[in-house]
N, CA, C and O of each residue as an XYZ file, in Angstrom:
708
protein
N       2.149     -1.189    -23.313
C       1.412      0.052    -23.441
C       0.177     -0.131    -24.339
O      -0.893      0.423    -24.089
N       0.400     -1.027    -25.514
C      -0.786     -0.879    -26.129
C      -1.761     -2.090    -25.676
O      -2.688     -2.300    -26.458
N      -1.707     -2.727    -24.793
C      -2.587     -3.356    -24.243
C      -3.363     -2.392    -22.924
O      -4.575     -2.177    -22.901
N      -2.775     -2.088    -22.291
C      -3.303     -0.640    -21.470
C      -3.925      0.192    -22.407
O      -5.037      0.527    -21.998
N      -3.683      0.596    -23.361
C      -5.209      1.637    -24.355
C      -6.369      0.877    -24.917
O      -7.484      1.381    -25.053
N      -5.983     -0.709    -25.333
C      -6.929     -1.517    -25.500
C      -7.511     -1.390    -24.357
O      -8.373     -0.519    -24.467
N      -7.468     -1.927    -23.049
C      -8.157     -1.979    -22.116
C      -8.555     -1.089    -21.582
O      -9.266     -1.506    -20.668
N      -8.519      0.432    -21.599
C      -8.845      1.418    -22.050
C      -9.979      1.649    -22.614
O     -11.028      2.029    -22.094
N      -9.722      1.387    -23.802
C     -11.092      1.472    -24.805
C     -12.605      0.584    -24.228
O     -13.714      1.082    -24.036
N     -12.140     -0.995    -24.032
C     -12.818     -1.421    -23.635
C     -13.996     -1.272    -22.259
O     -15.194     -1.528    -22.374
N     -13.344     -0.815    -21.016
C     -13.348     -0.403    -20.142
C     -14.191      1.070    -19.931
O     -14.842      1.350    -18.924
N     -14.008      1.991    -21.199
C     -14.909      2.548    -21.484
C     -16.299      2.823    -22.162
O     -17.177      3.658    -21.946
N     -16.139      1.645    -23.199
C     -16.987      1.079    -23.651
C     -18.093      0.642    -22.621
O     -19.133      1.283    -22.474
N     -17.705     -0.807    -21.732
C     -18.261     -0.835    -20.795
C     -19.269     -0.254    -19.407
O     -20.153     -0.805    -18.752
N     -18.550      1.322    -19.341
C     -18.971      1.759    -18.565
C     -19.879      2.860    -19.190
O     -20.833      3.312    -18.556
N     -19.525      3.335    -20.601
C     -20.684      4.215    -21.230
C     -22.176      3.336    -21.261
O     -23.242      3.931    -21.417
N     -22.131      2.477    -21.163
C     -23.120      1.462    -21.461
C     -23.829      0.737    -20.168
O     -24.636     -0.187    -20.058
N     -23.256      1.456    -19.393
C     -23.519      1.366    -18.047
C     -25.030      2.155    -17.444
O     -25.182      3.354    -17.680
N     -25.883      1.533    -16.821
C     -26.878      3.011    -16.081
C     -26.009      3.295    -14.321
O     -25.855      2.472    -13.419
N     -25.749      4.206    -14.354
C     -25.022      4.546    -13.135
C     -25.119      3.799    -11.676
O     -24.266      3.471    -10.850
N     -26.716      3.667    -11.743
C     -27.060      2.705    -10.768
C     -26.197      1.517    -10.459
O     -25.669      1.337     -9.362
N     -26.096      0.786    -11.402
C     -25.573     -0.039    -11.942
C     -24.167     -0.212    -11.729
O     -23.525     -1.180    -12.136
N     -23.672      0.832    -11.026
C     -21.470      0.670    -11.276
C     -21.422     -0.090     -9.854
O     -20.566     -0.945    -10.083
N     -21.720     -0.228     -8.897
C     -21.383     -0.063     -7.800
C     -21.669     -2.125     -7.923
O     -20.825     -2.853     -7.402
N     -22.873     -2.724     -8.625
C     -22.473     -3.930     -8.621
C     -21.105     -4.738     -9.900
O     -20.655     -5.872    -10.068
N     -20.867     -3.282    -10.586
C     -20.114     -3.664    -11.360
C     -18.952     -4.002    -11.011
O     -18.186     -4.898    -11.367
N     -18.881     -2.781     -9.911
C     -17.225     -3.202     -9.274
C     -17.356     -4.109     -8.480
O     -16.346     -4.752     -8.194
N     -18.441     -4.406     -7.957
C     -18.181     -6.094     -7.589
C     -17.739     -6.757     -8.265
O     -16.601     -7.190     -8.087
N     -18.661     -7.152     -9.532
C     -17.931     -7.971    -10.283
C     -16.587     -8.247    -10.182
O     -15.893     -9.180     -9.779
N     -16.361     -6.712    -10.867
C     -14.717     -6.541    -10.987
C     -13.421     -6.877     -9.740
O     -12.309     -7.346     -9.982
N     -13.832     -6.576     -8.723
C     -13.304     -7.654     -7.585
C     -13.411     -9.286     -7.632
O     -12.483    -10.074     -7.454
N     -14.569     -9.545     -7.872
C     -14.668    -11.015     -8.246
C     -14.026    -11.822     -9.003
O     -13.704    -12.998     -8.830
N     -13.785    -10.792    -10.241
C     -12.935    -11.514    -11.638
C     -11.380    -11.365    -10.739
O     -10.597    -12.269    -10.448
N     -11.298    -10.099    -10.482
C      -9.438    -10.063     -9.790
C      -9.677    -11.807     -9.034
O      -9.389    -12.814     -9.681
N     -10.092    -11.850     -7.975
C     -10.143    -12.722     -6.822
C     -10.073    -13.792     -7.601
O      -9.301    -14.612     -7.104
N     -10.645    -14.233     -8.836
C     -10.906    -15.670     -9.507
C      -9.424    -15.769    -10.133
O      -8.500    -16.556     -9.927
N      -9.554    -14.768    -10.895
C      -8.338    -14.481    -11.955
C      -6.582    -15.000    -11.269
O      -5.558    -15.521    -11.710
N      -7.037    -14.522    -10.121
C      -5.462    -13.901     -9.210
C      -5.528    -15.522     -8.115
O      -4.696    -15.633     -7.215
N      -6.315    -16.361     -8.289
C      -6.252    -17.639     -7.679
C      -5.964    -18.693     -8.471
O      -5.312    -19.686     -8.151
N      -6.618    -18.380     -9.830
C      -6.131    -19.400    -10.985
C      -5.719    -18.668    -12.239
O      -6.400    -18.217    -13.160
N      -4.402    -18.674    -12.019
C      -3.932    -17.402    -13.106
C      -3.835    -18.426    -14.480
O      -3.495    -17.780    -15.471
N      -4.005    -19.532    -14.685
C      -3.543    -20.564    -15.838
C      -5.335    -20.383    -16.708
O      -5.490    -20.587    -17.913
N      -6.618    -19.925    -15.634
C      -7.842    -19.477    -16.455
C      -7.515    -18.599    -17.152
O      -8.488    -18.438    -17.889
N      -6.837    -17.961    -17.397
C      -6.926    -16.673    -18.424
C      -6.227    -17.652    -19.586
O      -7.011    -18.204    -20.359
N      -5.109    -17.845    -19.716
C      -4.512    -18.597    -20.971
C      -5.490    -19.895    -21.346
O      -5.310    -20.355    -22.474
N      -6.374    -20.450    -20.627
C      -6.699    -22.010    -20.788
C      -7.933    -20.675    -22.238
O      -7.828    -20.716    -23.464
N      -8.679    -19.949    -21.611
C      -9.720    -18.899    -22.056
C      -9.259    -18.577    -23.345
O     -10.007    -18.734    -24.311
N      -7.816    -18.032    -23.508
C      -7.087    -17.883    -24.999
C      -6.634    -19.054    -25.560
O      -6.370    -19.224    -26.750
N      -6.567    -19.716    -24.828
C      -5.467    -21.061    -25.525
C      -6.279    -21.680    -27.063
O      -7.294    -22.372    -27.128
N      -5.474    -21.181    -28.131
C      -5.936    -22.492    -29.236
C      -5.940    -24.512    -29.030
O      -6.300    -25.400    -29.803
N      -5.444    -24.540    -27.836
C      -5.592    -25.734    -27.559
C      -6.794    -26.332    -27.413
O      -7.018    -27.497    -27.743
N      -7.788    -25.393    -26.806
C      -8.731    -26.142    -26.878
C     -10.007    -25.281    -28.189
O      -9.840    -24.186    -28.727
N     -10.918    -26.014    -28.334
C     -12.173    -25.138    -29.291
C     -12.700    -24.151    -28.750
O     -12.844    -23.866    -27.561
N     -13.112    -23.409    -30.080
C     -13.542    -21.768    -29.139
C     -15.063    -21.995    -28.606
O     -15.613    -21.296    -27.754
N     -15.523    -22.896    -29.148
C     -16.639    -22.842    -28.466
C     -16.932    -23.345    -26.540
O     -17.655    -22.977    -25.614
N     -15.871    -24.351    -26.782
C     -15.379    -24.932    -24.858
C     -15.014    -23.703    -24.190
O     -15.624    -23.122    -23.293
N     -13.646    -23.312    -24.907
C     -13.216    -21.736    -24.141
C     -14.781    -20.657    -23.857
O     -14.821    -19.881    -22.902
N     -15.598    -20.754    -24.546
C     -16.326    -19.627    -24.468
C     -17.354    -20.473    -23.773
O     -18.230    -19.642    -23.532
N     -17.640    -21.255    -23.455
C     -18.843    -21.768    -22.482
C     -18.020    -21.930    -21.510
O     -18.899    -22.289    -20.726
N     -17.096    -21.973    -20.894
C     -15.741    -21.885    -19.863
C     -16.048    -20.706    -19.366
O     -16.709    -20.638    -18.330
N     -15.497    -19.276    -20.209
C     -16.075    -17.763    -19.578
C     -17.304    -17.531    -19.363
O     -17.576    -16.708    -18.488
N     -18.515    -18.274    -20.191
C     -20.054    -18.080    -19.980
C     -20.162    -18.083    -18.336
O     -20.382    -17.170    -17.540
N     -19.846    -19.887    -18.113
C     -19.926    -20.104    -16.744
C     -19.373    -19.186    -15.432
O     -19.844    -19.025    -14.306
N     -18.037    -18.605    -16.160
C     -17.819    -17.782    -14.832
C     -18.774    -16.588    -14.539
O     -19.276    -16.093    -13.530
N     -18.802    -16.288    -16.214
C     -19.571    -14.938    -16.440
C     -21.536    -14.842    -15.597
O     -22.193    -13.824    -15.382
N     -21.949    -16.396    -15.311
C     -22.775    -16.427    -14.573
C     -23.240    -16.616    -13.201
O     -24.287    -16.951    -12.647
N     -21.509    -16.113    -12.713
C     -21.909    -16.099    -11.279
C     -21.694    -14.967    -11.069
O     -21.122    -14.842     -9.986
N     -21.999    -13.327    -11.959
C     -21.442    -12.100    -11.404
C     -23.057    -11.448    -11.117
O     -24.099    -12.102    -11.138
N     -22.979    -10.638    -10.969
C     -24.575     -9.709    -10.915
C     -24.351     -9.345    -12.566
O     -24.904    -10.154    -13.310
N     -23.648     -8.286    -13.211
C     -24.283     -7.924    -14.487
C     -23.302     -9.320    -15.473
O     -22.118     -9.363    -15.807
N     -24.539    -10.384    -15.703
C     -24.110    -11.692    -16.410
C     -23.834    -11.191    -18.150
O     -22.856    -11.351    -18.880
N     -24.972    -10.633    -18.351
C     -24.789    -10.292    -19.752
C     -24.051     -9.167    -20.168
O     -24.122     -9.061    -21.392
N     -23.337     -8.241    -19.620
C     -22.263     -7.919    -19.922
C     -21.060     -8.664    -19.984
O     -20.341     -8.844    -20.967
N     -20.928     -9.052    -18.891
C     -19.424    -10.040    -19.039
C     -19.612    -11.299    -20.075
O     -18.690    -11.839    -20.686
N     -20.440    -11.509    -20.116
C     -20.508    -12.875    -21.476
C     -20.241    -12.420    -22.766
O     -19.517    -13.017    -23.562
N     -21.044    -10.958    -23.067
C     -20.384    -10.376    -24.284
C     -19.434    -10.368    -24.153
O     -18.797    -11.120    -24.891
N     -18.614     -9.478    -23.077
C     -16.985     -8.925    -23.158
C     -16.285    -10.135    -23.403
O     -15.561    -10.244    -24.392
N     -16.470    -11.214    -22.439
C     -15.728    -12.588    -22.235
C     -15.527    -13.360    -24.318
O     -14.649    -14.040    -24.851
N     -16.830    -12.761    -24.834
C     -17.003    -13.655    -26.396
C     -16.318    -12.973    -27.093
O     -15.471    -13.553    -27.772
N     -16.419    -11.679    -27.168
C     -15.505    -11.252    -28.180
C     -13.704    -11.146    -27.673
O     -12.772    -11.298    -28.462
N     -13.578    -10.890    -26.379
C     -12.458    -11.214    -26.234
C     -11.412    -12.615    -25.987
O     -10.267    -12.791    -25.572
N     -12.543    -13.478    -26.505
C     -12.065    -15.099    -26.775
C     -11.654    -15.015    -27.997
O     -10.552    -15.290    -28.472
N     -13.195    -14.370    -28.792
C     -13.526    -15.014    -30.038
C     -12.257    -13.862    -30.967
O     -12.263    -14.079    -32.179
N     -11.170    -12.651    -30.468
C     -10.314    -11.901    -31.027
C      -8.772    -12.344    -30.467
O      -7.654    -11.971    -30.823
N      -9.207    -13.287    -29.454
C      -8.260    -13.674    -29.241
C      -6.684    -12.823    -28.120
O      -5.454    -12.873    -28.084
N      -7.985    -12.045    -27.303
C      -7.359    -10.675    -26.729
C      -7.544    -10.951    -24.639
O      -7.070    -10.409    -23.640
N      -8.266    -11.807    -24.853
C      -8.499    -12.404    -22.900
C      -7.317    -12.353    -22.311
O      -7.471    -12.139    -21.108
N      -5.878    -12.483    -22.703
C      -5.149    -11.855    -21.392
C      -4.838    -10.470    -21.143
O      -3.915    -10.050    -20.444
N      -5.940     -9.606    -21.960
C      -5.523     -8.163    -21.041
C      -7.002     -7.842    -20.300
O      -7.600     -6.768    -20.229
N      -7.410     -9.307    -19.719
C      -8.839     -8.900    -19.205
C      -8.235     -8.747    -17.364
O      -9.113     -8.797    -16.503
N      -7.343     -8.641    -17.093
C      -6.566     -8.216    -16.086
C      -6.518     -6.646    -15.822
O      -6.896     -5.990    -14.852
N      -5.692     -6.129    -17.481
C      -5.783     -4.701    -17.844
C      -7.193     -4.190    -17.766
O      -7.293     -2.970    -17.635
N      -8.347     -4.917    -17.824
C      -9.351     -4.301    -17.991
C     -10.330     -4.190    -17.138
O     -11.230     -3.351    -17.167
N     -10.138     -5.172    -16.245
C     -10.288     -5.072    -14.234
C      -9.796     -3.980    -13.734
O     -10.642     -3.368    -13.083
N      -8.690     -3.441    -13.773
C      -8.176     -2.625    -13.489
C      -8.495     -1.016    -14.193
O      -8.589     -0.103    -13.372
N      -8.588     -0.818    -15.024
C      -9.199     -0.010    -15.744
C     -10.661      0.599    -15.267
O     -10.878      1.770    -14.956
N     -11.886     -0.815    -15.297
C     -12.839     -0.536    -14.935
C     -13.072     -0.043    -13.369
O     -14.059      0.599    -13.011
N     -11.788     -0.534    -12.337
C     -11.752     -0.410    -11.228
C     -11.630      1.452    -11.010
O     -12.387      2.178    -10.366
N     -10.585      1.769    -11.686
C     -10.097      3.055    -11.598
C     -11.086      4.129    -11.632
O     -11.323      5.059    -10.861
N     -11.838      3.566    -13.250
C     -12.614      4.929    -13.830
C     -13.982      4.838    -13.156
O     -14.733      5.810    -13.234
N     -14.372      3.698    -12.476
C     -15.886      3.625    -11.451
C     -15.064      4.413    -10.202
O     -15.596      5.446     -9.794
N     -13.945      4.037     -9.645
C     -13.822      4.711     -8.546
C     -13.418      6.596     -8.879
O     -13.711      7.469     -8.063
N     -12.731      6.877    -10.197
C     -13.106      7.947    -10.178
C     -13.999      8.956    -10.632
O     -13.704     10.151    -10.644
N     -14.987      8.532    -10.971
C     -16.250      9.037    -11.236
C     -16.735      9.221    -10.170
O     -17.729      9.947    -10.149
N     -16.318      8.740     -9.092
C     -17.084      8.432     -7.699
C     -16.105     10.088     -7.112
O     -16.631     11.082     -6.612
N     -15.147      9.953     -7.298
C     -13.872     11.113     -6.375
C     -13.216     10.362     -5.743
O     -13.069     10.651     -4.555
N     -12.521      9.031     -6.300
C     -12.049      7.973     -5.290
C     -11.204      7.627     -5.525
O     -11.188      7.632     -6.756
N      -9.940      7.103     -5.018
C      -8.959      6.714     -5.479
C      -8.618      5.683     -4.725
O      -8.654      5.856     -3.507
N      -8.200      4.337     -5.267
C      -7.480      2.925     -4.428
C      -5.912      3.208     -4.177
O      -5.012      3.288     -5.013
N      -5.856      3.332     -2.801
C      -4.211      3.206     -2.132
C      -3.749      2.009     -1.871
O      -4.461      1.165     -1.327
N      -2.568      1.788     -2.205
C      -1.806      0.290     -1.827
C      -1.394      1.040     -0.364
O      -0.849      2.144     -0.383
N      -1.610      0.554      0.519
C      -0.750      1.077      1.487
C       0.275      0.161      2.446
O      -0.291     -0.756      3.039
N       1.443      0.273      2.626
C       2.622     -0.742      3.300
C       2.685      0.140      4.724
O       2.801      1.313      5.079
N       2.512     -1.390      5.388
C       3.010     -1.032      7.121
C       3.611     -1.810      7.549
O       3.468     -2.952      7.112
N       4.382     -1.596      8.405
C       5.551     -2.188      9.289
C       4.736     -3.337     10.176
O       5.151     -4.494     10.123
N       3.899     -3.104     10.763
C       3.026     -3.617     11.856
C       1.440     -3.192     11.702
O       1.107     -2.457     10.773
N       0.841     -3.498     12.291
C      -0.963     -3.782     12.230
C      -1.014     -2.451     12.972
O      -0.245     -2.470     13.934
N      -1.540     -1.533     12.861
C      -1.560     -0.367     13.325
C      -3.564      0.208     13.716
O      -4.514     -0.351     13.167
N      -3.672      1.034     14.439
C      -5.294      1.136     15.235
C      -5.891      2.014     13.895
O      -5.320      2.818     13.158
N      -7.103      1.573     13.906
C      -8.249      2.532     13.326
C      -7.662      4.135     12.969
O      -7.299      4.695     11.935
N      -7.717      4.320     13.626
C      -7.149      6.099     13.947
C      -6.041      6.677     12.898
O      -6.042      7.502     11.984
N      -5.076      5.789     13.528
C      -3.911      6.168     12.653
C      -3.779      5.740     11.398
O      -3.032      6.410     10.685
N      -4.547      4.363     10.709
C      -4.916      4.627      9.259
C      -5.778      5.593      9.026
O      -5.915      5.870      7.834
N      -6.435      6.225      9.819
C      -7.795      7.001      8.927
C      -6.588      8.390      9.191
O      -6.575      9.070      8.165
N      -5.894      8.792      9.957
C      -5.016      9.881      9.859
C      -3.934      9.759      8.647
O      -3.356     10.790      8.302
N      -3.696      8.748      8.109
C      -2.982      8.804      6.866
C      -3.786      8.292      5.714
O      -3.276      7.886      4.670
N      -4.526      8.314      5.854
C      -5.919      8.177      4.833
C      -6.006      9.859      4.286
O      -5.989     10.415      3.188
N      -6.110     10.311      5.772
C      -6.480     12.013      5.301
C      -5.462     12.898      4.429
O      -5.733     13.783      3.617
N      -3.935     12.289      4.923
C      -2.953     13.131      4.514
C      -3.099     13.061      3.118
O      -3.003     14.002      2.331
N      -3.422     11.475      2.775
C      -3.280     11.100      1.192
C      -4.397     11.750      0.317
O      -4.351     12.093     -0.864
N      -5.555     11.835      1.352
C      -6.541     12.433      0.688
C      -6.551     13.999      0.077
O      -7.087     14.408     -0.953
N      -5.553     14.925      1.354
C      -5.538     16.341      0.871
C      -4.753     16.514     -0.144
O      -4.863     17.498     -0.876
N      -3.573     15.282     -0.376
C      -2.191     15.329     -1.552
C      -3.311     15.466     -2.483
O      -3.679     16.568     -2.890
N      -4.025     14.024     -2.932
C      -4.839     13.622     -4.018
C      -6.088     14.316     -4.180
O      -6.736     14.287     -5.227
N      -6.441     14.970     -3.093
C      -7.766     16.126     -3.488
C      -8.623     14.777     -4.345
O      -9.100     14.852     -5.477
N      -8.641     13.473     -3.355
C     -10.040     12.303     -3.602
C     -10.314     11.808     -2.163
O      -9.801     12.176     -1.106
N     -11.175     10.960     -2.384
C     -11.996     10.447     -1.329
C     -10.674      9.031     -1.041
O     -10.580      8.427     -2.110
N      -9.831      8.478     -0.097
C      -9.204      7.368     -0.397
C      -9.957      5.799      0.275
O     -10.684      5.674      1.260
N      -9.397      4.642     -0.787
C      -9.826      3.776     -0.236
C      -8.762      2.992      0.095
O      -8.012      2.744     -0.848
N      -8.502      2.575      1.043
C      -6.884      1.779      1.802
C      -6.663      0.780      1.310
O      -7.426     -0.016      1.856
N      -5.878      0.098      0.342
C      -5.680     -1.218      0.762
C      -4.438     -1.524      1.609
O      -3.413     -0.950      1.239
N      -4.352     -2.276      2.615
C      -3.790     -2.450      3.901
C      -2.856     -3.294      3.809
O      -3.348     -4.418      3.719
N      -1.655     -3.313      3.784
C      -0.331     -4.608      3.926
C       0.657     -4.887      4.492
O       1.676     -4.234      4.267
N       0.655     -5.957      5.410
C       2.168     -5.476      6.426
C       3.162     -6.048      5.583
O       3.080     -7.193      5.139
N       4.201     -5.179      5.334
C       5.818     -5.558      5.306
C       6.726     -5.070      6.153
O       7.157     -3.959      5.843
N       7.147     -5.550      7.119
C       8.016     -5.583      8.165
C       9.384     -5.309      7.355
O      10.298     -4.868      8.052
N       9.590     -5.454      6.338
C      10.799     -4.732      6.011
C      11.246     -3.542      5.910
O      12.421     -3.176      5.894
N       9.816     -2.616      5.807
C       9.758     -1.177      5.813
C      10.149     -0.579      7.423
O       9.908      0.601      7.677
N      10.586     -1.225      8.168
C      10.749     -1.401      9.597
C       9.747     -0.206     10.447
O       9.794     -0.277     11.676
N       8.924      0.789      9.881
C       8.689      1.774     10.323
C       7.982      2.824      9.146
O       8.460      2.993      8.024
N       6.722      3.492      9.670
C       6.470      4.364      8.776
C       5.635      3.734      7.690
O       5.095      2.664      7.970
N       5.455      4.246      6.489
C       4.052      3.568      5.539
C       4.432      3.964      3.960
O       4.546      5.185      3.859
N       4.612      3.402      2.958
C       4.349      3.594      1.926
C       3.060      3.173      0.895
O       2.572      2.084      0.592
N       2.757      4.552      0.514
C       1.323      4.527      0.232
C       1.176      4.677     -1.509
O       1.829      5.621     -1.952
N       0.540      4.012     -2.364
C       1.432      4.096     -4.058
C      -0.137      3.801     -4.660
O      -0.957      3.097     -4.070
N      -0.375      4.476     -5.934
C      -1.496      4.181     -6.806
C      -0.624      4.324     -8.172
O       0.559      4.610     -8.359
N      -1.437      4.084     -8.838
C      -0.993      3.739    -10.111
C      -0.049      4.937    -10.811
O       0.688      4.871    -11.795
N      -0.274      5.745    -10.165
C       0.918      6.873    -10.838
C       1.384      7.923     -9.760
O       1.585      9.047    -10.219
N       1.597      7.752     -8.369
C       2.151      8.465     -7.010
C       2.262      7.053     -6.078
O       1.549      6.087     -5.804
N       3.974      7.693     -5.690
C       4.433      6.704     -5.148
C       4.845      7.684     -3.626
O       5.756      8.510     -3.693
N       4.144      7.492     -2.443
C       4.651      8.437     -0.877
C       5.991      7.279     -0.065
O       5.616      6.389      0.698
N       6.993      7.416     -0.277
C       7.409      6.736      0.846
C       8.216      7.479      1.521
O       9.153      8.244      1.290
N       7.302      6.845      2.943
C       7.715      7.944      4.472
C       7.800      6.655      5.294
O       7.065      6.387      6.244
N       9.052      5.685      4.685
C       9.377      4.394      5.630
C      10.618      4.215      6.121
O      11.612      4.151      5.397
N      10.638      4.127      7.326
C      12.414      4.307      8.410
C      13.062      3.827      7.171
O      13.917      4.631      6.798
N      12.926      2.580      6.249
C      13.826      1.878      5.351
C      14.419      2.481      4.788
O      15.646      2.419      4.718
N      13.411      3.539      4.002
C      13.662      4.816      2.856
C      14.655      5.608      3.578
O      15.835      5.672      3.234
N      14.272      6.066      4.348
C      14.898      7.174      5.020
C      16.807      6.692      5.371
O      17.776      7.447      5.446
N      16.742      5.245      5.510
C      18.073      4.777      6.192
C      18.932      4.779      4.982
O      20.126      5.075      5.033
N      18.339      4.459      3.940
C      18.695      4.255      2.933
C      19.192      5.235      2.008
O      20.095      4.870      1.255
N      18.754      6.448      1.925
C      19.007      7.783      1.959
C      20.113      8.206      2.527
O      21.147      8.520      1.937
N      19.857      8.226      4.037
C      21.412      8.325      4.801
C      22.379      7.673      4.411
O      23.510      8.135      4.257
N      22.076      6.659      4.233
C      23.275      5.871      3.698
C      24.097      6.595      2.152
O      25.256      6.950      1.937
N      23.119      6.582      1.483
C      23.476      7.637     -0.071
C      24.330      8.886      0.257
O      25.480      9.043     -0.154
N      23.724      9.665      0.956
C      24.346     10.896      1.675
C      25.847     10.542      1.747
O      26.666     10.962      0.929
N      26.187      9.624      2.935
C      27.653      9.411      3.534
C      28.313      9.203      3.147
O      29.373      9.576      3.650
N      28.359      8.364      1.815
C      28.774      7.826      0.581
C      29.352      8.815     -0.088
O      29.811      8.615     -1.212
């Protein structure tokens, strides 16, 4: 929990300091760092690690920090959160920045679970349902699990919809019991 209010803080920091123009390559970034982060998860600890000098660790984040569009933000964030010794809640803080750009926008990111690959249509028809629950604009993210045998569970960081045959069997089952 208290790494979630750190990243928090930070995250707001970040984005007060932001010119609005400006968010929409931010959340690039912020996809970018997930995508790097979430391929070599041992960069975040090598970034904290006292094993090596802080000055290597921090020309380590420089470099990543210069392949984003806003470079000189992330090089600050990346230095002081070397140089405090706080870089593994820069995960927490992807996420954070993800949230509060998309809701400033009226937007909200859906995990969404499907049984099977399903047409245009019928995601944008449960796009809508989620949208009138959440009174936001939704953005899908799309995943088949065939274990859900049927139906979709749709979950953000604090609403969880499941309307999946699994759920439902599973239920029955509770019932008979």
């Amino acid at each position: 929990m208290r790494n979630k209010l750190i990243a928090q803080r930070y995250s707001k920091a970040i984005i007060l300091n932001m010119e609005k123009r400006l968010l929409d390559s931010l959340l690039e970034d912020t996809n970018s760092l997930k995508t790097i982060f979430s391929q070599d998860p041992s960069l975040i600890k090598s970034f904290d690690s006292f094993l090596y000098p802080l000055k290597k660790r921090i020309d380590l984040a420089l470099d990543v920090a210069d392949k984003l569009n806003n470079k000189n933000i992330w090089k600050n964030l990346f230095r002081i959160l070397i140089k405090k010794h706080r870089f593994t809640i820069i995960p927490d803080i992807l996420i954070e920045l993800e949230e509060n750009i998309l809701d400033s926008r009226n937007q909200i990111k859906v995990s969404l679970k499907i049984a099977h690959e399903q047409t245009d249509k019928i995601l944008n028809d449960i796009a809508e349902v989620i949208k009138d629950i959440l009174k936001k604009d939704v953005i899908l993210d799309v995943k088949i699990d065939s274990s859900i045998i049927g139906g979709f569970i749709a979950q953000t960081n604090s609403i969880l919809i499941d309307g999946s045959i699994k759920n439902s069997l599973d239920r029955l089952v509770k019932i008979k019991k």
